[in-house]
N, C-alpha and C positions, 0 to 999 in steps of 0.2 A: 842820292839818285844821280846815278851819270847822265846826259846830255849830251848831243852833238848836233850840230847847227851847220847846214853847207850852205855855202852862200855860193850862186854860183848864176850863170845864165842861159835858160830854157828858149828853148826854141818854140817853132808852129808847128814841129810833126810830134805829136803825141808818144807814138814807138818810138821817135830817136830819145825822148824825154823821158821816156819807162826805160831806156837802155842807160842813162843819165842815174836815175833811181837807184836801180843794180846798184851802181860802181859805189853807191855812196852809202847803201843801204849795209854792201858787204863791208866796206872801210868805217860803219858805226859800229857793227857788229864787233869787228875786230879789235878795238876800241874797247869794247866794255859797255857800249851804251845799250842804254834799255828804252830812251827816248830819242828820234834822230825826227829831226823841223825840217821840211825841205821847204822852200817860199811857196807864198801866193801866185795863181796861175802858172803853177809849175807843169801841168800837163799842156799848156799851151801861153805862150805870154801874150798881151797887150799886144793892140796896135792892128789886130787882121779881126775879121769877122769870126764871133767866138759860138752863135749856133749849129755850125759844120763838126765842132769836137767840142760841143757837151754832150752827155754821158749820164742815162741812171747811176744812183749813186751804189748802183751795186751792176753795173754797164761792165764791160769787159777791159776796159782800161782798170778802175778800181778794183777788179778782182784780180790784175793780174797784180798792182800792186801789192795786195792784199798776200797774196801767194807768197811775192819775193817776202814782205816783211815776218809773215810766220814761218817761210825755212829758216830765216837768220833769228828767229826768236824774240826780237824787241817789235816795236810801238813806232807806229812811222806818222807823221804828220804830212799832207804835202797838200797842194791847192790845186782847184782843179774845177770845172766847170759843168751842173746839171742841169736839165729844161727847168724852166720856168713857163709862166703862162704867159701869155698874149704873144708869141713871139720870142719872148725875153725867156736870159738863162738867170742861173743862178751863182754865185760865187763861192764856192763850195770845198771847205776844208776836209780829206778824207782822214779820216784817222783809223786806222790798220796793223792787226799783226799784236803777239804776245796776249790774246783774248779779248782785245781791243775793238770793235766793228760799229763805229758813228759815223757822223757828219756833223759839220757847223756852215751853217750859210748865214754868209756877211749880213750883218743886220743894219748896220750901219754905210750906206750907200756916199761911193764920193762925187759930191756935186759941190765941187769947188776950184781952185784955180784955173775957170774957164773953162774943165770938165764936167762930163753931165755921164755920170756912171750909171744912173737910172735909166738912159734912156735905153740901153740893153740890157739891165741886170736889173731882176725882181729882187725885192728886200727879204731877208730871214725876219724871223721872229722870236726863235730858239737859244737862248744861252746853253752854254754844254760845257759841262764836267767830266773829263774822261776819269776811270778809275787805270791809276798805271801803276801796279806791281805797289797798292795800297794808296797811291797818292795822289791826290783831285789834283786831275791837271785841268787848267781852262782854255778857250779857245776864243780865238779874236783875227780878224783880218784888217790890216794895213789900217784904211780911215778909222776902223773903231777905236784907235791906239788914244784918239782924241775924245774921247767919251768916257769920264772917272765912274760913270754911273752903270755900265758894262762890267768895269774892274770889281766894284763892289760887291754885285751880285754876283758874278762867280765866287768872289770872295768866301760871301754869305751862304754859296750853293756847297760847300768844301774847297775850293781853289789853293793851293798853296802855292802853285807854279801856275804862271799863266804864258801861253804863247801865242807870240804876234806873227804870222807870216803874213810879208807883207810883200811889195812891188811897189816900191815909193817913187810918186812922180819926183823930179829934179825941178829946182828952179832955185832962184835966190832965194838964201836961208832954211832951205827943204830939210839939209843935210843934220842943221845945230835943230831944227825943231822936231826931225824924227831923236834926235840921241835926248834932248828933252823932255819929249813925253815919256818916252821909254824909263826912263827915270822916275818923274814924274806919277806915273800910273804905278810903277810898284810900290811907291808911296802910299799912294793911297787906297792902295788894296794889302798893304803891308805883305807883298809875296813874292817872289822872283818871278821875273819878267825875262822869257827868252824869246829874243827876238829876232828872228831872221828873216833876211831880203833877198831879193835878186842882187847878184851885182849888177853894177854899174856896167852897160853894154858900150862893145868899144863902136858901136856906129848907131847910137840912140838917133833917131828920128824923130819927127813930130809931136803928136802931144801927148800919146801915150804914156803910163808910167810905166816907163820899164824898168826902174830899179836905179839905186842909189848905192846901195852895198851897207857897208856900218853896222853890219850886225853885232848882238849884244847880249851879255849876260846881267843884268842888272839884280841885284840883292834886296831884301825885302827891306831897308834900310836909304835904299838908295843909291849904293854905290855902283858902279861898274866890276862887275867881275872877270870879265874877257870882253872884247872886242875885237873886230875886224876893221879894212879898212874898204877905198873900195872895190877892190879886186877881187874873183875869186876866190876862195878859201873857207876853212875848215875849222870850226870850234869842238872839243870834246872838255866837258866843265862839269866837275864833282860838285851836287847842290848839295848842303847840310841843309837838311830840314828841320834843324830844332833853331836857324835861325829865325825861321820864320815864325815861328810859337815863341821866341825872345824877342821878337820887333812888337808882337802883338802885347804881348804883357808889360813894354815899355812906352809902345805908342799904341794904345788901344784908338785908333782912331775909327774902325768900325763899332764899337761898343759906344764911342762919345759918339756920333752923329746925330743931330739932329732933324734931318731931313734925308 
């Protein structure tokens, strides 16, 4: 299964972010890819008030995505923002295109380093398996990356690829503990983990997470299969999937589990 991961950095107008999409959607295509991750809050990033451009999850933003990914034929992951209740939205991964038509809203809410991601984002409740051209992909956003009990169940749901779009806040050690979990999590769901961020913005402000960069291929083993740094840029990465069916029959660690 081919892959391509753009790491890149979304702005607060929606249309110049769907015009963003385009450019990356046709340079996966062309690629060979049949699965292209664009980050978390990719229809609008962090940092502005996010109820002005959220969006049913079938709103005219996600259908227009939806279009561009079924002319070019593959499977598009990107982030992106639904109502919620009280006020609050939701965090909402659309997944579009090659017969594809879900969502994943963030279940795992970030209220940590001084943030409080609940107080405008309602929590999911949904794990989601997408089927891509036969193969349970999973789906996870940014904070869940710290949660092995997510990885599992997708796992346990079919998962064999799992991907993280994320928008990682920056601060001391931010950097070594997203490439850690990353790692980490495909371990313990024995599956490839792909993982893609915003980059790193050249004029981050405040406390928002606006992205980190360091996206990643990680292998159902462990290793690093490609990575980024934090700039801009473009991963396209051939997964063998009979690794993943060899980690499991060498490290059957969802079979031992205990709890």
């Amino acid at each position: 299964m081919r892959v391509a991961l753009s790491q890149l950095n979304s702005g607060t107008d929606p249309a110049a972010n769907l015009d963003l999409a385009r450019t990356e959607i046709a340079a996966a295509a062309a690629a060979g890819a049949r699965l292209l991750v664009l980050p978390e809050a990719f229809s609008c990033r962090f940092g502005v008030p996010l109820g002005p451009v959220a969006e049913p999850v079938d709103g005219p933003w996600a259908t227009a995505l939806g279009d561009l990914a079924d002319a070019a034929g593959i499977t598009v992951v990107a982030g992106a923002f639904s109502p919620g209740r009280g006020g609050r939205v939701r965090n909402t991964l659309l997944a579009r295109g090659a017969g594809v038509h879900d969502h994943y809203d963030k279940i795992h809410l970030y209220d940590a380093f001084g943030f409080a991601e609940s107080d405008t984002v309602e929590a999911g409740a949904r794990p989601v398996v997408l089927d891509v051209d036969g193969v349970g992909v999973g789906l996870a956003t940014c904070y869940d990356v710290r949660f092995p009990g997510l990885f599992q169940t997708l796992a346990d749901a079919g998962a064999q690829v799992v991907v993280v779009a994320a928008s990682w806040g920056a601060g001391p050690g931010k950097v070594e503990q997203w490439e850690l979990l990353a790692r980490a999590r495909a371990l313990d769901c024995t599956s490839f983990v792909v993982a893609c961020g915003q980059a790193e913005p050249p004029d981050a402000e405040g406390s928002a997470p606006t992205g980190v960069g360091h996206s990643r291929v990680v292998g159902p083993l462990g290793s690093v299969v490609a990575e980024l740094g934090s700039a801009p840029g473009r991963l396209v990465v051939d997964l063998d999937l009979a690794e993943v069916a060899a980690a499991r029959a060498s490290l059957p660690v969802l079979l031992n589990r205990r709890f």
